[in-house]
N, C-alpha and C positions, 0 to 999 in steps of 0.2 A: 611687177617682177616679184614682189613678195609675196604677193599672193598665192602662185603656188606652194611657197614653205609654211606659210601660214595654213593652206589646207593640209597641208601633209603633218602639221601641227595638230591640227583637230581632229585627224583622221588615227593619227596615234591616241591620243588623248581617249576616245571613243575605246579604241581599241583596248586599249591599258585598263579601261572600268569595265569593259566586259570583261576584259579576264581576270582583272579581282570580283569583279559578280559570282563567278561563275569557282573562282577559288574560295571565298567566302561560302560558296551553296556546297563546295566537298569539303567546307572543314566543319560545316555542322553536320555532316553524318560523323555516325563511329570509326573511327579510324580499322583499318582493315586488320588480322592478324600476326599479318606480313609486314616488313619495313614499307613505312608512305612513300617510295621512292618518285613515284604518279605525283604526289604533294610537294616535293622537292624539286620534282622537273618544272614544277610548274611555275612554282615561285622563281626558281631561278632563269626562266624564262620571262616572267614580270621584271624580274631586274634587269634583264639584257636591256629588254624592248624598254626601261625607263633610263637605263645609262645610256642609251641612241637618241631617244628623245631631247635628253639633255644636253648632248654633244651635238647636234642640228639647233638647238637654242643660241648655245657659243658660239658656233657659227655664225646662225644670222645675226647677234650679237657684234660679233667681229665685222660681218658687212658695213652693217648698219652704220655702226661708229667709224670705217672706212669712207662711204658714203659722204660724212657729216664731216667730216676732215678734209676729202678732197671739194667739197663745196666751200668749204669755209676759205680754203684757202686761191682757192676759185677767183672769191669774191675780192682776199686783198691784195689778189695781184695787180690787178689794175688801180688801186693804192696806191702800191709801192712804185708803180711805173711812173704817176703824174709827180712824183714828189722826183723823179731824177731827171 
């Protein structure tokens, strides 16, 4: 089941270095005459796409530890039943 979030993990990940590759390869030209506005879309499209990243981490983060909680407690239920 996590595997899909996990791909969609490295499929941003992939994503996000292309487009700093690719923003690194326009900020070693000369900057244009004009405001970089192209330079600013861009970055500020790097940070969208890495604050989403992030927020799909928390997530799975929150499953996960979900997950590990209703297991755990799973396990002392039938503990607590032989002990009444």
């Amino acid at each position: 089941m996590l595997e899909t979030e996990l791909q969609q993990l490295r499929d941003d990940n992939t994503a996000i270095a292309a487009l700093l590759q690719e923003l690194e390869n326009s900020l070693a030209l000369p900057l244009p005459p004009e405001p970089p506005f192209q330079v600013i879309a861009d970055v500020t499209a790097l940070q969208d796409r890495v604050y989403a990243m992030a927020r799909r981490v928390g997530d799975m983060k929150r499953m996960i530890r979900d997950r590990i909680l209703q297991q755990t407690l799973a396990a002392d239920l039938p503990l607590q039943r032989e002990w009444t």
